[in-house]
Short mmCIF file of the C-alpha atoms (twelve columns), coordinates in Angstrom:
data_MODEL
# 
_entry.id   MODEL 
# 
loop_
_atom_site.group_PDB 
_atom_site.id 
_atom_site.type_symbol 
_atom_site.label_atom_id 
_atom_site.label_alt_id 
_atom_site.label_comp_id 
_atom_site.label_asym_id 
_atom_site.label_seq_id 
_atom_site.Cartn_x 
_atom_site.Cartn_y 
_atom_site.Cartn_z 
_atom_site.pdbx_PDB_model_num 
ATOM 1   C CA . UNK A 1   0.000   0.000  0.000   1 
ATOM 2   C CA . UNK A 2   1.125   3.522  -0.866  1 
ATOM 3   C CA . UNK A 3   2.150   5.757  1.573   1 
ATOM 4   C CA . UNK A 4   -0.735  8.618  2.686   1 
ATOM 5   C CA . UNK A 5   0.953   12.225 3.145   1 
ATOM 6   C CA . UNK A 6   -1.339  15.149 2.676   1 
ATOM 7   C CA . UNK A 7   1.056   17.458 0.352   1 
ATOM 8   C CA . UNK A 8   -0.818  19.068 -2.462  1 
ATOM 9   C CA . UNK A 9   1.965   20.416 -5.578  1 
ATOM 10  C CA . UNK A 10  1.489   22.834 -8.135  1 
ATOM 11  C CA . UNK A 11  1.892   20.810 -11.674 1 
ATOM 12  C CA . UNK A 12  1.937   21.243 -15.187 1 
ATOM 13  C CA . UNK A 13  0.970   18.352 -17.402 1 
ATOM 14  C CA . UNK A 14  3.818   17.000 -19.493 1 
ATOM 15  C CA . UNK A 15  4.285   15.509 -23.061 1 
ATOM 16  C CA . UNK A 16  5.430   11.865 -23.364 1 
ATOM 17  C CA . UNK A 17  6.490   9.890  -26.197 1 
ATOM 18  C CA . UNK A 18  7.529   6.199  -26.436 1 
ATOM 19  C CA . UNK A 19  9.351   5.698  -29.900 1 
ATOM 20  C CA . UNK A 20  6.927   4.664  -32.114 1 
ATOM 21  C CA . UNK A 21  3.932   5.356  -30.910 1 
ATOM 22  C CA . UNK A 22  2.831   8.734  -29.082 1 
ATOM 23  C CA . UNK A 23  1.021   9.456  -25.836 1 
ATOM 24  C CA . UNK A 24  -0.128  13.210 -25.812 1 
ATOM 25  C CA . UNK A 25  -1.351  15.131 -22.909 1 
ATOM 26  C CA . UNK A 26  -2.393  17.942 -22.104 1 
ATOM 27  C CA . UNK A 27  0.621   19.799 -22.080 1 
ATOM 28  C CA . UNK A 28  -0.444  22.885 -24.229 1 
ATOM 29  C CA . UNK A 29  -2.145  24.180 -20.759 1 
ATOM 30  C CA . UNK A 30  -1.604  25.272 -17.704 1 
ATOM 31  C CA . UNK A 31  -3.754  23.415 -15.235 1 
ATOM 32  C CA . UNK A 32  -5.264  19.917 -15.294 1 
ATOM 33  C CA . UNK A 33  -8.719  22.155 -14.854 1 
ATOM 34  C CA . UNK A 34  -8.012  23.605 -18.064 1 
ATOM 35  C CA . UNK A 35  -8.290  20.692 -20.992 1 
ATOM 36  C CA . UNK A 36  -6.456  17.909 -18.773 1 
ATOM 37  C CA . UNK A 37  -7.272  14.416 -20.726 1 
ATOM 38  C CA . UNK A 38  -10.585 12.234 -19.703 1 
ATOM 39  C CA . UNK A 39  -9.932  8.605  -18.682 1 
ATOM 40  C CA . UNK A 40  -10.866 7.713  -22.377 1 
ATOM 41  C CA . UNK A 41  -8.641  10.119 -24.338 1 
ATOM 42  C CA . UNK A 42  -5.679  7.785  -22.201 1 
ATOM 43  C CA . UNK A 43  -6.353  4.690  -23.571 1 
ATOM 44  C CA . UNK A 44  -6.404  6.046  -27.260 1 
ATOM 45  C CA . UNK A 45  -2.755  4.121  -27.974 1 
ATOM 46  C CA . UNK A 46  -2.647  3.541  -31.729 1 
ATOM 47  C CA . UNK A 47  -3.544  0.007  -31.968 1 
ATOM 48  C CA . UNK A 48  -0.262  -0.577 -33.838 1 
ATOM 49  C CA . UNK A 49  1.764   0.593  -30.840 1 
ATOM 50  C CA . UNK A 50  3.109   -2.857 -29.175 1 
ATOM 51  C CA . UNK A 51  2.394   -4.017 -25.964 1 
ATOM 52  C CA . UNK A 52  5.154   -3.786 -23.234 1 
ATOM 53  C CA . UNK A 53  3.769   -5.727 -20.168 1 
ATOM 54  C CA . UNK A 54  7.426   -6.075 -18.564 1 
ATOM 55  C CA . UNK A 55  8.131   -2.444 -19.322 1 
ATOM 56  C CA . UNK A 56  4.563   -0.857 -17.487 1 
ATOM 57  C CA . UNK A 57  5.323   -3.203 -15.001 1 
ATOM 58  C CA . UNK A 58  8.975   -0.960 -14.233 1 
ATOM 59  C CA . UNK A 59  7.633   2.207  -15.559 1 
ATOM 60  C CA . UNK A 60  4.971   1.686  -13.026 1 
ATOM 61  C CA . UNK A 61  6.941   0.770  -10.043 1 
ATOM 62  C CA . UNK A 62  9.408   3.750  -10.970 1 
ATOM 63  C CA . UNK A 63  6.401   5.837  -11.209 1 
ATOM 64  C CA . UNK A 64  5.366   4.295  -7.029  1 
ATOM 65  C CA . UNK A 65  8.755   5.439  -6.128  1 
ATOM 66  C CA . UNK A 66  8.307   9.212  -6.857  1 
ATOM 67  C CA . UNK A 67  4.724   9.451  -5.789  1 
ATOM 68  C CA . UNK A 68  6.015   8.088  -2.401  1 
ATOM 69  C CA . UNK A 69  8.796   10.639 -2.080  1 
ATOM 70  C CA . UNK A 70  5.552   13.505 -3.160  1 
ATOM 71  C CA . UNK A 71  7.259   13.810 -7.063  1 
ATOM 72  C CA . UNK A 72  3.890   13.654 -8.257  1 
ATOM 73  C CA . UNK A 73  4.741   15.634 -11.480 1 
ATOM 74  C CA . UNK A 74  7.610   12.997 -11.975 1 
ATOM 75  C CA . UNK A 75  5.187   10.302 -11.126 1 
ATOM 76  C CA . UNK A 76  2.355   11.151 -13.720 1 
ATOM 77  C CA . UNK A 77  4.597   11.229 -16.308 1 
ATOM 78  C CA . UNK A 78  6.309   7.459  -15.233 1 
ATOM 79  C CA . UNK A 79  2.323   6.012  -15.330 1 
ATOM 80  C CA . UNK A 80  1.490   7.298  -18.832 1 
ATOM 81  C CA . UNK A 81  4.859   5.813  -19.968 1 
ATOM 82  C CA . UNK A 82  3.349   2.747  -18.597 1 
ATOM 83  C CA . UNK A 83  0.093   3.165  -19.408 1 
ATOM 84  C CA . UNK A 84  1.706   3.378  -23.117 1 
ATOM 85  C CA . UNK A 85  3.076   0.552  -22.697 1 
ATOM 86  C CA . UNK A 86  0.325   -1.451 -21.872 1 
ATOM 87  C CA . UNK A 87  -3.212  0.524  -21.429 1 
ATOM 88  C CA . UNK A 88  -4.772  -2.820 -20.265 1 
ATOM 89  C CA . UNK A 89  -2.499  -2.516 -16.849 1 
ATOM 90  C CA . UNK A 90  -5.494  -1.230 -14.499 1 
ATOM 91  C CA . UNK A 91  -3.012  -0.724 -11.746 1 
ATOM 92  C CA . UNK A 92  -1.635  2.205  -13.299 1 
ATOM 93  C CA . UNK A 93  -5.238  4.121  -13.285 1 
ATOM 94  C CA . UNK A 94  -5.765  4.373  -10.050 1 
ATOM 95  C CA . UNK A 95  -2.082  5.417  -9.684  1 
ATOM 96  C CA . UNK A 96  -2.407  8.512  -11.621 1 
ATOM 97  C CA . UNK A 97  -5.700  8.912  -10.186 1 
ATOM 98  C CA . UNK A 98  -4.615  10.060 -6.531  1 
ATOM 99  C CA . UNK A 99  -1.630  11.412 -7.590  1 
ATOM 100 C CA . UNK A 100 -3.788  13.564 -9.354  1 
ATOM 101 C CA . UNK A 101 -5.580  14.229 -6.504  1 
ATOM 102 C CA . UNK A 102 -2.749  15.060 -4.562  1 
ATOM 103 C CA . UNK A 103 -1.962  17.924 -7.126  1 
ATOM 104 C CA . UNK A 104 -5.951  18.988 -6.943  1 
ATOM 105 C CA . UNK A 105 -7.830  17.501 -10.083 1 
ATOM 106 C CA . UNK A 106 -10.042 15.481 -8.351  1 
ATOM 107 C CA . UNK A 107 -12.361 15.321 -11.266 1 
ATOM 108 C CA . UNK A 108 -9.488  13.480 -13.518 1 
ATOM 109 C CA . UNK A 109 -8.189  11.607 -10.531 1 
ATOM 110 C CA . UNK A 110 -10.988 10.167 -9.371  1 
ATOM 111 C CA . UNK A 111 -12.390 9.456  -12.677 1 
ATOM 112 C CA . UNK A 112 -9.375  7.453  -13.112 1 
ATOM 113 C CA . UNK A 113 -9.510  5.719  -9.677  1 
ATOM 114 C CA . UNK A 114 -13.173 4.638  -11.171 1 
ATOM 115 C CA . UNK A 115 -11.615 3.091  -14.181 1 
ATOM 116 C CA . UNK A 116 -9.276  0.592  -12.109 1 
ATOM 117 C CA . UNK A 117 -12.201 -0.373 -10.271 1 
ATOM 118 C CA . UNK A 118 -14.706 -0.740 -13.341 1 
ATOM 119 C CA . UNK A 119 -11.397 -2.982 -14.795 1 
ATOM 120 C CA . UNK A 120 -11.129 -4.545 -11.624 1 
ATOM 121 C CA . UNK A 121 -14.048 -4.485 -8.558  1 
ATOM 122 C CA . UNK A 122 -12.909 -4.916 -5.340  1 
ATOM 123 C CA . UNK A 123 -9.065  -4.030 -6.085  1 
ATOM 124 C CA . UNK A 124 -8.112  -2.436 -2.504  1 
ATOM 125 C CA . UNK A 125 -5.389  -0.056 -3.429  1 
ATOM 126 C CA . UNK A 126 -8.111  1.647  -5.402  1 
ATOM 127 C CA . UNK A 127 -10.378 1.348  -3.160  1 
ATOM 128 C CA . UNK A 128 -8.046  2.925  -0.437  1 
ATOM 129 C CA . UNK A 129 -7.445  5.901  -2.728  1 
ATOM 130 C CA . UNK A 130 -10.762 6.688  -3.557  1 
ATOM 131 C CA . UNK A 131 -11.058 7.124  0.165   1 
ATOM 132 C CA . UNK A 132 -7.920  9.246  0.201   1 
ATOM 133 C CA . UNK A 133 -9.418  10.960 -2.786  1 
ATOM 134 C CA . UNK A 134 -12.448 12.184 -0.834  1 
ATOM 135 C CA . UNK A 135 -10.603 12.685 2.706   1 
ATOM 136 C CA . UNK A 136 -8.340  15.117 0.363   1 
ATOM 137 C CA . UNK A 137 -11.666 17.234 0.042   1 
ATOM 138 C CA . UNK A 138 -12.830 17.083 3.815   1 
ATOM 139 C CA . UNK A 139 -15.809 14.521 2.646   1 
ATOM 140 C CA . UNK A 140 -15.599 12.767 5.784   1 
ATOM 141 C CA . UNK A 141 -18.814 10.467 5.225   1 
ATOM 142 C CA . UNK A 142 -17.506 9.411  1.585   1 
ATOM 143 C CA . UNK A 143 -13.726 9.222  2.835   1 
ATOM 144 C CA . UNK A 144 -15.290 6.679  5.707   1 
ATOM 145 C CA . UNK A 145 -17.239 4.748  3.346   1 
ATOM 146 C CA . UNK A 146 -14.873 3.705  1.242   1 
ATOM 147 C CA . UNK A 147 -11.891 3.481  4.543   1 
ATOM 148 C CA . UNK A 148 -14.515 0.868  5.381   1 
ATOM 149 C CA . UNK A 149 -14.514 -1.122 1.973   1 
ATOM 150 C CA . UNK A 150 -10.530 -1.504 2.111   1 
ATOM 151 C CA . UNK A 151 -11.325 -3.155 5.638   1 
ATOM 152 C CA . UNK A 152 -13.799 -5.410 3.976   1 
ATOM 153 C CA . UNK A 153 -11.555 -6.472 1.443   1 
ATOM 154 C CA . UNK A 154 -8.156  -6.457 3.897   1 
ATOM 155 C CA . UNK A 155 -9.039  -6.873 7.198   1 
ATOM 156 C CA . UNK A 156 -5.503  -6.208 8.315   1 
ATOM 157 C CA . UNK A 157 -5.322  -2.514 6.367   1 
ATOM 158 C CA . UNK A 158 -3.434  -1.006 8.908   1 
ATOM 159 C CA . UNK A 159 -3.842  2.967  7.284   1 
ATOM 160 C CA . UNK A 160 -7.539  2.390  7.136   1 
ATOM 161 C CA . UNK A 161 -8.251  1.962  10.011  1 
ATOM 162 C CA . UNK A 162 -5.667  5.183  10.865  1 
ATOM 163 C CA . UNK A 163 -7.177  6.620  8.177   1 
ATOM 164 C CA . UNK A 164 -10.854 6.195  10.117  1 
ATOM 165 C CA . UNK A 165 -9.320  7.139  12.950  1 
ATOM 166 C CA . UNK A 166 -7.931  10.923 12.141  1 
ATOM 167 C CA . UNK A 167 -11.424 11.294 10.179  1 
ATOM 168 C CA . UNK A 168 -13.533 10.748 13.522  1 
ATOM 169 C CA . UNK A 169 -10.690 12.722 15.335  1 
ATOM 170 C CA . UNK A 170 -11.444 15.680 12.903  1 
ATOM 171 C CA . UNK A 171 -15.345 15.297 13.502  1 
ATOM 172 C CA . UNK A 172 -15.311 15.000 17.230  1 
ATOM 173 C CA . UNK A 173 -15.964 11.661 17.554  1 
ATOM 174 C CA . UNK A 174 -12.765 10.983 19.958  1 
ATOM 175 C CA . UNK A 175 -14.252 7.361  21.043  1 
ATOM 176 C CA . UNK A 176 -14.979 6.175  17.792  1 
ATOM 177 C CA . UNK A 177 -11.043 7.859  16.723  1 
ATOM 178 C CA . UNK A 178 -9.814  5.748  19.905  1 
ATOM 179 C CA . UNK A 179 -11.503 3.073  18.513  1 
ATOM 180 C CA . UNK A 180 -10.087 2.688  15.093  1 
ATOM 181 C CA . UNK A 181 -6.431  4.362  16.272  1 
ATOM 182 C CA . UNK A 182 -6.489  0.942  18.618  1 
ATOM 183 C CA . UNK A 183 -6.834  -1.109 15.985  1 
ATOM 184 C CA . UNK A 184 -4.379  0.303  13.816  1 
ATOM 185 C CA . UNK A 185 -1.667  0.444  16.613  1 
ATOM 186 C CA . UNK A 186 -2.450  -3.451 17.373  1 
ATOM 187 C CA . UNK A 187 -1.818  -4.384 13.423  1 
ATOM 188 C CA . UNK A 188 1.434   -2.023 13.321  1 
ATOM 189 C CA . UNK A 189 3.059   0.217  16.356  1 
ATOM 190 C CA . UNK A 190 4.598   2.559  13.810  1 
ATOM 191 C CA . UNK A 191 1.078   3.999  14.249  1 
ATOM 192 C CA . UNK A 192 2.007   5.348  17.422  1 
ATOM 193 C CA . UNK A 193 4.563   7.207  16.268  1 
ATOM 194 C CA . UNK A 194 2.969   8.766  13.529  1 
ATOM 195 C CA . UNK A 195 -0.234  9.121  15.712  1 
ATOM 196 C CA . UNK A 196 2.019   11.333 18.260  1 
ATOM 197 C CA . UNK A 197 2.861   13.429 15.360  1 
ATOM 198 C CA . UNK A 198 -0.322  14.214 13.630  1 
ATOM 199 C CA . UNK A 199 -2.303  17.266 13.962  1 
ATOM 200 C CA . UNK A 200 -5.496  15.565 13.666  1 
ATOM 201 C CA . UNK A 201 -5.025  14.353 17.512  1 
ATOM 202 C CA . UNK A 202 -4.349  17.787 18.898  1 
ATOM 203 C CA . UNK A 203 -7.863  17.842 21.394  1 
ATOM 204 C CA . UNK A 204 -7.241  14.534 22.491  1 
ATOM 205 C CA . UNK A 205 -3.280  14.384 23.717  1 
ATOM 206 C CA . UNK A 206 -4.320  15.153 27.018  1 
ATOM 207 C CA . UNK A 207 -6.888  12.502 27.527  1 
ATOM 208 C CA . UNK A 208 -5.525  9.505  29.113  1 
ATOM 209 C CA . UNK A 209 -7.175  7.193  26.920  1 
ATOM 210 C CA . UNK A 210 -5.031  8.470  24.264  1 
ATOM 211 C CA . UNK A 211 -1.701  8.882  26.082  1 
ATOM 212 C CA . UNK A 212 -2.137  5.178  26.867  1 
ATOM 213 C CA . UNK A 213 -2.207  4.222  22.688  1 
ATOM 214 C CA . UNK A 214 0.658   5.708  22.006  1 
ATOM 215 C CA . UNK A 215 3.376   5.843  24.683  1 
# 
């Protein structure tokens, strides 16, 4: 699972060509607001363009790497390599989906998320990025529902249930957030640290409930 850090970039939408065969953008603008490419407009590879599965595969894992370190400009353009390579990858949707997100075209990103899971229902890193897609936009009640899918399809989800957890913390709801932080901590005590870190747990570092999570 990807890492979650809320960073949102400024980016400009590249140009990328594989020899022989083209993958255009849109790189004539300034903003993905402004005539970024629909889900479909991706997939138009010229039929005549070969498919690389081996090469997605590394373009895609190259393209993990720099999402992870929050190069999501760098990213993007590693996934349409790889998408280029082999448009029937569905992993690679959803992976240019929240890293569009991240930069703030949700509308893109999301529709993207939607095509990995129309290619493939139930796949749980999409799943967990549509809810990081929604908790991006402070839609708590979305963000939970689909936090609560990735549980249903990986019990053990360790940032979903962290991911609950700073949601409820952000509402109020500091036993439900004690809750799900417990259950996080239990499948991984990195949680603690990060938990000691977070803003989201400001009101609550006092209460002893809390203190006794994550000393």
């Amino acid at each position: 699972m990807r890492s979650n850090p809320i960073i949102i970039m400024a980016l400009i939408v590249l140009f990328v060509a594989l020899p022989g065969c083209s993958l255009h953008t849109g790189s004539k603008t300034k903003s993905f607001k402004q005539g970024a490419e629909s889900p479909q407009q991706i997939t138009s590879v010229s039929s005549k363009c070969p498919v690389d599965g081996a090469k997605s595969e590394e373009l895609f894992n190259q393209g993990l790497k720099l999402y992870e370190q929050y190069n999501y400009q760098q990213a993007i353009v590693k996934f349409d390599r790889a998408i280029a390579a082999n448009p029937a990858n569905f992993k690679i949707y959803t992976a240019k989906g929240i890293a569009l997100c991240f930069a703030g075209d949700y509308n893109n990103g999301m529709a993207l998320i939607q095509k990995t899971l129309d290619l493939k229902p139930g796949y749980v890193p999409a799943l967990y990025d549509m809810a990081m897609a929604y908790k991006l936009q402070d839609n708590y009640n979305k963000s939970l529902y689909w936090f609560k899918k990735v549980i249903q399809g990986d019990p053990n989800n360790t940032w979903s249930y962290y991911g609950i957890a700073t949601i409820y913390a952000d509402m109020g709801n500091t036993q439900e957030s004690l809750n799900y932080l417990e259950k996080a901590i239990k499948l991984d005590p990195i949680v603690k640290t990060v938990a000691q870190q977070q803003s989201h747990f400001d009101q609550m570092r006092n209460m002893t409930e809390f203190k006794a999570l994550v000393r």
